[in-house]
N, CA, C and O atoms as a MOPAC input file, in Angstrom:
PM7 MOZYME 1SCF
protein

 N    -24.71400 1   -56.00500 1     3.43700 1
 C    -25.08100 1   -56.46300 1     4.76300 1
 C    -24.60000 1   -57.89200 1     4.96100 1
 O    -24.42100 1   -58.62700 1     3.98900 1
 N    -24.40900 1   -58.25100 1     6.08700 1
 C    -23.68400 1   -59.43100 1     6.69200 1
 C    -24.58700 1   -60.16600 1     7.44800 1
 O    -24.76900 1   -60.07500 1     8.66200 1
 N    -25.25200 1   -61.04400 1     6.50000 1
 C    -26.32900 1   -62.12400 1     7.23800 1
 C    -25.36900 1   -63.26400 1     7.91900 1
 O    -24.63200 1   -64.03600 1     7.30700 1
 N    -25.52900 1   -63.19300 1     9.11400 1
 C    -24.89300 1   -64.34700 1     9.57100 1
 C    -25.11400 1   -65.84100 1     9.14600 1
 O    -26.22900 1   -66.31100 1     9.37400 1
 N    -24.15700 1   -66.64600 1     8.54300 1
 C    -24.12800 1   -68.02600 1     8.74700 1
 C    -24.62700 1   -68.39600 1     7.67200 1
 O    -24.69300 1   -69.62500 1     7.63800 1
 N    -25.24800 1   -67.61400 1     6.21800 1
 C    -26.06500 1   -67.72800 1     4.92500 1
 C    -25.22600 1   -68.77000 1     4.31200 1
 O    -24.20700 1   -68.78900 1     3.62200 1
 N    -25.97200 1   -69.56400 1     4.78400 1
 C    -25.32400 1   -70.98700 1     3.39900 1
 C    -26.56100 1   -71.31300 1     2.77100 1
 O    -27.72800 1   -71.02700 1     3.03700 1
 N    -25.83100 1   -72.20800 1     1.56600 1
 C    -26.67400 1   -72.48000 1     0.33300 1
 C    -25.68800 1   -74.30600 1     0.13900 1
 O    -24.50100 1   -74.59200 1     0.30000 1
 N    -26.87700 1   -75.13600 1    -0.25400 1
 C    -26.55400 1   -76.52100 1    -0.86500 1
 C    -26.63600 1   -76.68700 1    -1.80900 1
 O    -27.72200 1   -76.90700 1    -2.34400 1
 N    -25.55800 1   -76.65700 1    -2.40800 1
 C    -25.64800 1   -77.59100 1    -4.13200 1
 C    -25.39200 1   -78.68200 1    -4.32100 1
 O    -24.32300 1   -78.99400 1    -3.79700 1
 N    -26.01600 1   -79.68300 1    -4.99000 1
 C    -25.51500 1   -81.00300 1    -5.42900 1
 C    -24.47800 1   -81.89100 1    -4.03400 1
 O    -23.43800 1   -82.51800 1    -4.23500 1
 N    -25.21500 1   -81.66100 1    -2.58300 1
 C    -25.03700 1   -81.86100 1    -1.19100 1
 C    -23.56300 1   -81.27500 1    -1.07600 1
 O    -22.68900 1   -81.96200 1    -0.54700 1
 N    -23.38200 1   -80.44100 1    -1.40000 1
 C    -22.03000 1   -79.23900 1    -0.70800 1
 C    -22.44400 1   -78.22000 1    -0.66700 1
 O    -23.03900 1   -77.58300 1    -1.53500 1
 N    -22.06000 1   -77.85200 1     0.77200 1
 C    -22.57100 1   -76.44900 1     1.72000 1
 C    -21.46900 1   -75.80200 1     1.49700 1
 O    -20.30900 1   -76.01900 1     1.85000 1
 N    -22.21400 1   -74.54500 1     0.53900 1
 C    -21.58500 1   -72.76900 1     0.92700 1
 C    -21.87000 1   -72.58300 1     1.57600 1
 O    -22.96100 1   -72.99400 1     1.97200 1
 N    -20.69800 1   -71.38200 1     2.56600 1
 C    -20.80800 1   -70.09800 1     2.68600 1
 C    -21.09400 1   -69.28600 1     1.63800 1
 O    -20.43000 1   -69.46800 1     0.61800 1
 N    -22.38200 1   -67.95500 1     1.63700 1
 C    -22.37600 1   -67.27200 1     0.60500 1
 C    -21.50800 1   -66.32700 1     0.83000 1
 O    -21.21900 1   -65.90800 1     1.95100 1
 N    -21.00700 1   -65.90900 1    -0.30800 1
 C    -20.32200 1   -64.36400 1    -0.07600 1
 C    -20.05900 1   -63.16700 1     0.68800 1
 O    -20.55000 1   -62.28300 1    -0.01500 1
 N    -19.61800 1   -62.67500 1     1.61700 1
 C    -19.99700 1   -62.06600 1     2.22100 1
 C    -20.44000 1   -61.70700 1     3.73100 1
 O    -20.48800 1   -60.74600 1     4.49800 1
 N    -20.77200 1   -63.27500 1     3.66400 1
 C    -21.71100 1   -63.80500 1     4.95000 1
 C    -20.29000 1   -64.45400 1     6.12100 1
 O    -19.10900 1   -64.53100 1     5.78200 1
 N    -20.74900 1   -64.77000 1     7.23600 1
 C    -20.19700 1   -64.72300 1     8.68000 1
 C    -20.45400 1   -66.22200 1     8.65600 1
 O    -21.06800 1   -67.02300 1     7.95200 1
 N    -19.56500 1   -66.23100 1     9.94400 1
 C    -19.88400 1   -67.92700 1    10.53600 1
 C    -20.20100 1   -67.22800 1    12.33500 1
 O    -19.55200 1   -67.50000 1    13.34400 1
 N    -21.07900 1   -66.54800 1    12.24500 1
 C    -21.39700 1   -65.67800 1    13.86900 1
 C    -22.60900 1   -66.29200 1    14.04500 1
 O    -23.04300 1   -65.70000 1    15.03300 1
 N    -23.48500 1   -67.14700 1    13.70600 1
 C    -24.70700 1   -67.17300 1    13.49400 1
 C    -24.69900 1   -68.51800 1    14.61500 1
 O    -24.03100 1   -69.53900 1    14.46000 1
 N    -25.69200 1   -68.20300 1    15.85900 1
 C    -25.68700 1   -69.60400 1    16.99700 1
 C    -24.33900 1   -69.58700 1    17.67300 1
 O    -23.91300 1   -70.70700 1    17.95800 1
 N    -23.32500 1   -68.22600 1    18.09500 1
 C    -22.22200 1   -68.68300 1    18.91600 1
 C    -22.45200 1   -67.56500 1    19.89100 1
 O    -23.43200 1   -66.87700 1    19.60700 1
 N    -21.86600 1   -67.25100 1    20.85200 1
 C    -21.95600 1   -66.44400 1    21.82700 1
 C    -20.98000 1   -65.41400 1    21.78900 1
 O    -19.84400 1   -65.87600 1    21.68200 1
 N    -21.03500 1   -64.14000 1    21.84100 1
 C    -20.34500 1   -63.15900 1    21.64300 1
 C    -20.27900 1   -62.45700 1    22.65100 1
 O    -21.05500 1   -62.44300 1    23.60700 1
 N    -18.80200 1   -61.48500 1    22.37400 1
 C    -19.23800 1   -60.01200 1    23.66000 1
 C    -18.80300 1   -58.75700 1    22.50200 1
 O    -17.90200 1   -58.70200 1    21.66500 1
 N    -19.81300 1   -57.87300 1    22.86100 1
 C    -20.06200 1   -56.60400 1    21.93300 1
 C    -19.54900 1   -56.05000 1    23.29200 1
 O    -19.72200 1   -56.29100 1    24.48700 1
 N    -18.60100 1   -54.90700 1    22.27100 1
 C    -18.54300 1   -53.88400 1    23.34300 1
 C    -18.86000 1   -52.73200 1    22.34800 1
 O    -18.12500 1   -52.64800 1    21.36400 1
 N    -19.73700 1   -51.95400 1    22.47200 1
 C    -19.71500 1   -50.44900 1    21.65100 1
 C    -19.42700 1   -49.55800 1    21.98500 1
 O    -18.91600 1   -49.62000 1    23.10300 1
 N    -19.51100 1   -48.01800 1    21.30900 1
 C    -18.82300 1   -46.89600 1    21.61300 1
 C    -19.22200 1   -46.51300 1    22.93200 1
 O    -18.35700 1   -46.18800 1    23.74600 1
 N    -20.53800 1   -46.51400 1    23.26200 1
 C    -21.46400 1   -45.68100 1    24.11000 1
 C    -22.56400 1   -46.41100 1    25.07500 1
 O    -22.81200 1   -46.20300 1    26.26200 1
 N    -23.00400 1   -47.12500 1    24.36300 1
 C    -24.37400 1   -48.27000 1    25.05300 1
 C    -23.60500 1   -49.35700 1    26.06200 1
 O    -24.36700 1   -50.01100 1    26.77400 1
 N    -21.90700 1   -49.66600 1    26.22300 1
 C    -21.85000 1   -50.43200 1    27.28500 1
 C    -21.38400 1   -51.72300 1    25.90700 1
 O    -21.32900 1   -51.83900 1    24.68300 1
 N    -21.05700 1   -52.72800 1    27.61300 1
 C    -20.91500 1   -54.11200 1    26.79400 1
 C    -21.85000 1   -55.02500 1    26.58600 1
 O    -22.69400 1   -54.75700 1    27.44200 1
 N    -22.24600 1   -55.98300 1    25.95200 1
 C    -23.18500 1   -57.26100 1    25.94300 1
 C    -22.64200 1   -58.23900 1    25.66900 1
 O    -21.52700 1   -58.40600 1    25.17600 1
 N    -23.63000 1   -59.16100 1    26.06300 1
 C    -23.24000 1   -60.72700 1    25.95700 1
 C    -24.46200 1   -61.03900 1    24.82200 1
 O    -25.55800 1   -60.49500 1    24.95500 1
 N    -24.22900 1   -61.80700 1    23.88300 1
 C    -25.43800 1   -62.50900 1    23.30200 1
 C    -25.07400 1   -63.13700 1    21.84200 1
 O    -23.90900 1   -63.19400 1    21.45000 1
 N    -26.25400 1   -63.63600 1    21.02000 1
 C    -25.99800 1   -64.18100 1    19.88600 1
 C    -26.28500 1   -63.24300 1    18.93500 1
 O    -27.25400 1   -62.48700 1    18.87300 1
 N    -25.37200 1   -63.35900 1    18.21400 1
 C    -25.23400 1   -62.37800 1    16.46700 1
 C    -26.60700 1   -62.59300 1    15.76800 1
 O    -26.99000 1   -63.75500 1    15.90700 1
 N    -27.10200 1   -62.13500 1    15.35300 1
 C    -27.96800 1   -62.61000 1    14.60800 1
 C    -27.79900 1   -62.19600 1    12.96700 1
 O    -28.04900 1   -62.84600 1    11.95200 1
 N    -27.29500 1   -60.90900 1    13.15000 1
 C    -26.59800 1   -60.23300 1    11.58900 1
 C    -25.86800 1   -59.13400 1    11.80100 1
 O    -26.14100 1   -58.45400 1    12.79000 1
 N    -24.76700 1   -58.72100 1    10.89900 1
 C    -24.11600 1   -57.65100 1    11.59700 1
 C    -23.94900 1   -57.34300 1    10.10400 1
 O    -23.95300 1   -58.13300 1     9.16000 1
 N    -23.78000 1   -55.83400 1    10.10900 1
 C    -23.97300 1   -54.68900 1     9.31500 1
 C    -22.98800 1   -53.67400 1     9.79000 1
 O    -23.40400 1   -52.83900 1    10.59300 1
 N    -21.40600 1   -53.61300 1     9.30700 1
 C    -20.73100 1   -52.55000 1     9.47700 1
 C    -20.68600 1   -52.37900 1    10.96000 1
 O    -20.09900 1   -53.28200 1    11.55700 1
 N    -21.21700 1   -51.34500 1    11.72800 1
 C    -21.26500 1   -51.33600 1    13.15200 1
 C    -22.44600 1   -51.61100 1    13.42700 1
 O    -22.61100 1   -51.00600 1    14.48700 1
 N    -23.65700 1   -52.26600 1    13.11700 1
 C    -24.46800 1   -52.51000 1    13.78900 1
 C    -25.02300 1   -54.15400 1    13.79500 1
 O    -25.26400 1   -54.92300 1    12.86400 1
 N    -25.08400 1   -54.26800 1    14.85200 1
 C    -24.89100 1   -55.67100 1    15.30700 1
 C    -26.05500 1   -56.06600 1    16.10000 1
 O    -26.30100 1   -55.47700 1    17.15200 1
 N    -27.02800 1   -57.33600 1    15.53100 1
 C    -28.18200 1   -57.11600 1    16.17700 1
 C    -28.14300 1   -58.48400 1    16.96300 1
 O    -27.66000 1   -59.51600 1    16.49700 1
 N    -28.76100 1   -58.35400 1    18.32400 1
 C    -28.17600 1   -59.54900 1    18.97700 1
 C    -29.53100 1   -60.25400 1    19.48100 1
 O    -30.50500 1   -59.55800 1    19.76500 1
 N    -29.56000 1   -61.43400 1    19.56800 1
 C    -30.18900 1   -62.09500 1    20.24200 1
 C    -29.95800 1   -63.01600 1    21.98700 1
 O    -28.88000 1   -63.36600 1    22.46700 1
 N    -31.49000 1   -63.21900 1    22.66500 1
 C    -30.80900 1   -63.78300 1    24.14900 1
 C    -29.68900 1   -62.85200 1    24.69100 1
 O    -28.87100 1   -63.61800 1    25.20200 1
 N    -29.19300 1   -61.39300 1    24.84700 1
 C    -28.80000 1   -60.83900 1    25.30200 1
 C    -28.89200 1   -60.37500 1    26.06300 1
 O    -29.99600 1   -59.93100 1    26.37600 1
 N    -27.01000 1   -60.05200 1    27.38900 1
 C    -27.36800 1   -59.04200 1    28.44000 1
 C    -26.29900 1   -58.40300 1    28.43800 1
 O    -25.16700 1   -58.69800 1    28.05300 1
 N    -26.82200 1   -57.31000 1    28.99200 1
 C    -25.71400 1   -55.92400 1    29.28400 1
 C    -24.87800 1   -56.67400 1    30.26500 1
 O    -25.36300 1   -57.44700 1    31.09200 1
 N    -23.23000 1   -56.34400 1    30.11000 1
 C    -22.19200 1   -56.80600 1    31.61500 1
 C    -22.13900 1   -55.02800 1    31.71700 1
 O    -21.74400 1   -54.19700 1    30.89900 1
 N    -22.78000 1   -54.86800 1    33.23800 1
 C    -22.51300 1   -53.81600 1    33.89300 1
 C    -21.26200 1   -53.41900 1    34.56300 1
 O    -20.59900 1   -52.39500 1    34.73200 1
 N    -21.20500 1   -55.27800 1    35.02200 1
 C    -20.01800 1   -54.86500 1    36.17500 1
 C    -19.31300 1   -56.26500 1    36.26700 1
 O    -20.14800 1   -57.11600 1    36.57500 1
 N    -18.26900 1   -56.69900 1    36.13100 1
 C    -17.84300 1   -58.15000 1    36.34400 1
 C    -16.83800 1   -57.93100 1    37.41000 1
 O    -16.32400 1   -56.93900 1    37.92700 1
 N    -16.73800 1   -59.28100 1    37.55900 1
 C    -15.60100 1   -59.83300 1    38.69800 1
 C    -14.72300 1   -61.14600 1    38.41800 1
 O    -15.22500 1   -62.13500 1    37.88400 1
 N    -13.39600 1   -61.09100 1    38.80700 1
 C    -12.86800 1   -62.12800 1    37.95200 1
 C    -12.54500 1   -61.90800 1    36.86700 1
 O    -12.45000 1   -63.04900 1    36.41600 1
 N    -12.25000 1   -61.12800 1    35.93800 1
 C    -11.25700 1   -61.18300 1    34.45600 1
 C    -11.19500 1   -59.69600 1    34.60000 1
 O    -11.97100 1   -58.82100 1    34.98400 1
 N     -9.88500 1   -59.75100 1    34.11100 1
 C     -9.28400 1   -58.17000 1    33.95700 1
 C     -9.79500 1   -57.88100 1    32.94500 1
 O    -10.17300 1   -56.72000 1    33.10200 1
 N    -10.04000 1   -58.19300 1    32.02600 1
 C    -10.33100 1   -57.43700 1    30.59200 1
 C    -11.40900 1   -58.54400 1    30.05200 1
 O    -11.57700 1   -59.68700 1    30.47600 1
 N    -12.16700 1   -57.78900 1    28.87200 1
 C    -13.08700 1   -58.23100 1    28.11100 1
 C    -12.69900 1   -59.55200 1    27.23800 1
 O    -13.56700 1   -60.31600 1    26.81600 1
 N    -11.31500 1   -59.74100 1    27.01200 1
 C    -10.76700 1   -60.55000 1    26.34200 1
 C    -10.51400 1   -61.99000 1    27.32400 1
 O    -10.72000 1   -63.15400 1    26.98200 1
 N    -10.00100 1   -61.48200 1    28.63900 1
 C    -10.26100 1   -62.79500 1    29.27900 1
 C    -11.51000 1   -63.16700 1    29.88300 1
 O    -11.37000 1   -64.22000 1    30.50500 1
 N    -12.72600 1   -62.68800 1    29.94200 1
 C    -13.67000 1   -62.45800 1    29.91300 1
 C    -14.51000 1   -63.78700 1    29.10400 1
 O    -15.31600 1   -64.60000 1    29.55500 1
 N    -14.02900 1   -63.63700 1    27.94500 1
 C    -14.61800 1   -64.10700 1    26.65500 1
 C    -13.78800 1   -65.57800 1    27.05100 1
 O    -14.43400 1   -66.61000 1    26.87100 1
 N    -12.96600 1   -65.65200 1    27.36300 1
 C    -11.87900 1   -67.32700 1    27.46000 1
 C    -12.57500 1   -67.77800 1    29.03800 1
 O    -12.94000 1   -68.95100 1    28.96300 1
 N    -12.82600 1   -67.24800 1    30.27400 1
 C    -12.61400 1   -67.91400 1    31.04500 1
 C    -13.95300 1   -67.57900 1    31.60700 1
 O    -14.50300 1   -68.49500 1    32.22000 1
 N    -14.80000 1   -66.05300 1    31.48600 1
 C    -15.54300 1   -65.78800 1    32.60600 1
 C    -15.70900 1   -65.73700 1    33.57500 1
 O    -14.66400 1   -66.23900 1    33.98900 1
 N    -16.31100 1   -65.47900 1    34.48800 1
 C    -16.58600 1   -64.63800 1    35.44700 1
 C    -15.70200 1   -65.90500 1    36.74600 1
 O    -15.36500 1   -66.99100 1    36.27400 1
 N    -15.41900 1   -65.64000 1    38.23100 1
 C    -15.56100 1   -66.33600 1    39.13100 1
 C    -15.70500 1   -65.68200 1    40.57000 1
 O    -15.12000 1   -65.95800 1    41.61800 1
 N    -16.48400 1   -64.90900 1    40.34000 1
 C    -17.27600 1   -64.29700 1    41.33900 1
 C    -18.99700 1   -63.71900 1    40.91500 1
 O    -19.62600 1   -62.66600 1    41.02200 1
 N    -19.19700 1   -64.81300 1    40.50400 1
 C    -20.64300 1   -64.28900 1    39.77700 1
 C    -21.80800 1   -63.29800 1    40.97500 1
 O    -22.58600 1   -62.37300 1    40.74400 1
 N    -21.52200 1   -63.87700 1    41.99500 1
 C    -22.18300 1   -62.93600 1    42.95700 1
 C    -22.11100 1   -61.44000 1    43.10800 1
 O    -23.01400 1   -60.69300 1    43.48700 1
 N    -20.85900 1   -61.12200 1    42.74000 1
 C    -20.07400 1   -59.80500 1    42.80600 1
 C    -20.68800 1   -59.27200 1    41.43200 1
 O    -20.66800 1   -58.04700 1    41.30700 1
 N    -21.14300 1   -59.89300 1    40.55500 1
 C    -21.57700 1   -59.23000 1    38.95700 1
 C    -22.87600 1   -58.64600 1    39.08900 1
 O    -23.72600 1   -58.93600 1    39.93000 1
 N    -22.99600 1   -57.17400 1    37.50700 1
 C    -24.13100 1   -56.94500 1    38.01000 1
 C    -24.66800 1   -56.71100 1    36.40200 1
 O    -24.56000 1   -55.64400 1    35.79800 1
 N    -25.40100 1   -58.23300 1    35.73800 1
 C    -25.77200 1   -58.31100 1    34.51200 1
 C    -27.38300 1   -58.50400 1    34.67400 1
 O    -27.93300 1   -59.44000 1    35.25400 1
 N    -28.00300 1   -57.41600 1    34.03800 1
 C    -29.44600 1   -57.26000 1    34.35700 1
 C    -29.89700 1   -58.13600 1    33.20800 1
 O    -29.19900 1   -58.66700 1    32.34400 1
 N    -31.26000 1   -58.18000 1    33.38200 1
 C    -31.78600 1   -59.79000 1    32.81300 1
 C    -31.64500 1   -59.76000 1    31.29100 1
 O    -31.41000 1   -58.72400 1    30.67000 1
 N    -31.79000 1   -60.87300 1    30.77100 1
 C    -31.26300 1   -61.14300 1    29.52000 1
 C    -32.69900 1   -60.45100 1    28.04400 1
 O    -33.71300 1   -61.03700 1    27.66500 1
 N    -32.37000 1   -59.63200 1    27.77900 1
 C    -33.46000 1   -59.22700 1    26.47300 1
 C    -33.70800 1   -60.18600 1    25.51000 1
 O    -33.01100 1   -61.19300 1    25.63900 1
 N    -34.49000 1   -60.18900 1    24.57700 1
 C    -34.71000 1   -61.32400 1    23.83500 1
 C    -34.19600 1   -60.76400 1    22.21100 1
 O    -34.30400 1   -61.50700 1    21.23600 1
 N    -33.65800 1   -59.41800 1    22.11300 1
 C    -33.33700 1   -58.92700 1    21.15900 1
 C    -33.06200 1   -57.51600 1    21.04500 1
 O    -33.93800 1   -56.66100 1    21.17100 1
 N    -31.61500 1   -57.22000 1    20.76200 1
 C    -31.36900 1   -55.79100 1    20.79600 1
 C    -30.56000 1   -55.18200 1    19.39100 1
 O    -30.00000 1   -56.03200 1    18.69800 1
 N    -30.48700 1   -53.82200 1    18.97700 1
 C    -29.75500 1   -53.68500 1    18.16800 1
 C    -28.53900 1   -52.68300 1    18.38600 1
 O    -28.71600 1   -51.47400 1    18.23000 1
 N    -27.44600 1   -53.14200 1    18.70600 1
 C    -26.59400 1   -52.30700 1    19.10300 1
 C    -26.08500 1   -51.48800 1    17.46700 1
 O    -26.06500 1   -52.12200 1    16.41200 1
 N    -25.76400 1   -50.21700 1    17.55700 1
 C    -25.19100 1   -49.29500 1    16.44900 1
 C    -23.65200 1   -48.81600 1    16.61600 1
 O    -23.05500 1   -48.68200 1    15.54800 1
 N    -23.05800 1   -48.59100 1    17.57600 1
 C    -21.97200 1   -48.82000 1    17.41800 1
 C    -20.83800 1   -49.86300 1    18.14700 1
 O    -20.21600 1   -49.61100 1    19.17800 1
 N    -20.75000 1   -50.97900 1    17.41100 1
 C    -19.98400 1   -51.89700 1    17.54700 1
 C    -18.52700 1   -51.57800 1    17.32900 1
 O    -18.02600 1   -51.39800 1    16.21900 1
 N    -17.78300 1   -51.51400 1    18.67700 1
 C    -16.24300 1   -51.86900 1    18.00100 1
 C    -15.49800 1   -52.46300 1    18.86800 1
 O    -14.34900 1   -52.13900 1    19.16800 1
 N    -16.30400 1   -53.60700 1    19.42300 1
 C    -15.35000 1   -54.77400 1    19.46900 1
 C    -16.14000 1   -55.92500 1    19.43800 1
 O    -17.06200 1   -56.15400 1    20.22100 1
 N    -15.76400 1   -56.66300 1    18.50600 1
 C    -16.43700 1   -58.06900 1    19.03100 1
 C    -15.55400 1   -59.87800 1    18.74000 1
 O    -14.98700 1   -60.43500 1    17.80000 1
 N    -15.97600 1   -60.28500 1    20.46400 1
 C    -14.99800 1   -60.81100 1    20.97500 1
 C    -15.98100 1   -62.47500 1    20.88000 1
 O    -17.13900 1   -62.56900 1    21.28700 1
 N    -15.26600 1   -63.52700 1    20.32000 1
 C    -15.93500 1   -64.73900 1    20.30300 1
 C    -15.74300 1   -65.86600 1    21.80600 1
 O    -14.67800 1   -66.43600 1    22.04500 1
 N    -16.98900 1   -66.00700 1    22.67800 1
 C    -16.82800 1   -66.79900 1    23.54400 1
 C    -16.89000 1   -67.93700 1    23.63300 1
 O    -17.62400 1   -68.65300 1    22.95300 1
 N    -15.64900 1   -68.52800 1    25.02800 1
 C    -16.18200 1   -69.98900 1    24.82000 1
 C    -16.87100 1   -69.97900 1    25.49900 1
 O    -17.33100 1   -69.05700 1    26.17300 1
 N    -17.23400 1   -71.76300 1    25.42600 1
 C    -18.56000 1   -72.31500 1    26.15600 1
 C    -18.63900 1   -72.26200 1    27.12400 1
 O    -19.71200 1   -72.33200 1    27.72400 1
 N    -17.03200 1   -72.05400 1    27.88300 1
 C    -17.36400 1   -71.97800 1    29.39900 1
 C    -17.40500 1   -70.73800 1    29.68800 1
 O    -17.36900 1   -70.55200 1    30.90500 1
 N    -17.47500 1   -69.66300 1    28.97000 1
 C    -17.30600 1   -68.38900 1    29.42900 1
 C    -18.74000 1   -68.01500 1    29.59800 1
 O    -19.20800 1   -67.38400 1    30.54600 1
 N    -19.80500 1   -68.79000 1    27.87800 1
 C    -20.76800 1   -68.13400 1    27.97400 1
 C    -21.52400 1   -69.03200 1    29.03900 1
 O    -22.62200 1   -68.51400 1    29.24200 1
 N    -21.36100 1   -70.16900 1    29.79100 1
 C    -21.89300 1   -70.66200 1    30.64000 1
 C    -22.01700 1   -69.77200 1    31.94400 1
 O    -22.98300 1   -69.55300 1    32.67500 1
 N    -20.61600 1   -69.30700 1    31.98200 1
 C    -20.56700 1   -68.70800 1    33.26700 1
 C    -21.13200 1   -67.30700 1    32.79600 1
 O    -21.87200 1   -66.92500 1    33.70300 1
 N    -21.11500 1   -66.61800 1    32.04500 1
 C    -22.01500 1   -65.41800 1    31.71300 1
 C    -23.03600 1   -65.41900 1    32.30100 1
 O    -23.31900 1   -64.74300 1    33.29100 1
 N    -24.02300 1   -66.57300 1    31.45700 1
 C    -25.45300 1   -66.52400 1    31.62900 1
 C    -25.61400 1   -67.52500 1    33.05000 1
 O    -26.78000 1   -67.75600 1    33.37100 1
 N    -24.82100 1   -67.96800 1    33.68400 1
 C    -25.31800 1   -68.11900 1    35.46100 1
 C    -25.27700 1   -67.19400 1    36.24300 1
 O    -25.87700 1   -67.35900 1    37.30500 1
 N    -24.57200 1   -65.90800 1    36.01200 1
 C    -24.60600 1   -65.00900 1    36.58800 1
 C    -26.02200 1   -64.26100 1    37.37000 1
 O    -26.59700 1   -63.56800 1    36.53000 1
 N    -26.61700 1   -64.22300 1    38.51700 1
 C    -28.01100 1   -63.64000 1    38.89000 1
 C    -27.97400 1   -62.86800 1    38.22100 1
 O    -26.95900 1   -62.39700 1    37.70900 1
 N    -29.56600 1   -62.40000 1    37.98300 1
 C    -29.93000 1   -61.32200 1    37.36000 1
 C    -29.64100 1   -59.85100 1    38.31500 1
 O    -30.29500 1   -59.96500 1    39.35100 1
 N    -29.13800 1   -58.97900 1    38.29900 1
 C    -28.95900 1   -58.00900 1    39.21300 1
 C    -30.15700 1   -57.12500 1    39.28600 1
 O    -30.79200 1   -56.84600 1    38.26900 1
 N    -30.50100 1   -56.64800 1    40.54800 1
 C    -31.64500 1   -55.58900 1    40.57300 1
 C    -31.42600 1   -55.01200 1    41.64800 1
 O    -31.25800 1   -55.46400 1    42.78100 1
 N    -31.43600 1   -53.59500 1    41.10400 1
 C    -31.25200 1   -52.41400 1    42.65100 1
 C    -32.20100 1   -52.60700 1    43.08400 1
 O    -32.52900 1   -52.04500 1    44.13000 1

């Protein structure tokens, strides 16, 4: 299993342990087989399952053709988006893509209104 971000100090030099991620506190986009895409923080990932924190489903965006520019630039029609409110913790099972955001992407992510039919 893949604990995100597991460091250890020896004699004041920080490992990475074995194994372990540097996903731990950055903003991601999961896209999985079946459940849709999300936005949120890694918390540990395990093969395909990827458990996220502060997460939301992107239902529907506006402004980036693909998930990849998505992740670089985000949204610029946030009005037009339809990302329902943010969970405080989910576990997605099949992961197969995951895309590292920047800051301005995940800024503009999470300004996005909350959508509600």
């Amino acid at each position: 299993m893949n604990t995100c971000g597991k460091k250890i100090e020896v004699n004041g030099e920080t490992y990475v342990l074995e194994g372990s991620t540097q996903m731990a506190n950055n903003y991601y986009i999961i896209r999985t087989y079946s459940a849709g895409v999300f936005a949120g923080e890694i918390v540990s990932r395990n093969d395909k399952e990827v458990e996220l924190k502060n997460a939301r489903r992107l239902w529907q965006w506006y402004g980036a053709a693909s998930l990849s520019q998505l992740s670089q630039e985000g949204v610029n029609e946030p009005d037009k988006c339809k990302f329902p409110c943010e969970v405080k913790s989910i576990i997605l099972t099949e992961a197969i893509e995951i895309i590292a955001c920047t800051k301005d992407a995940q800024s503009s992510i999470k300004s996005v209104p909350v959508w509600k039919k």
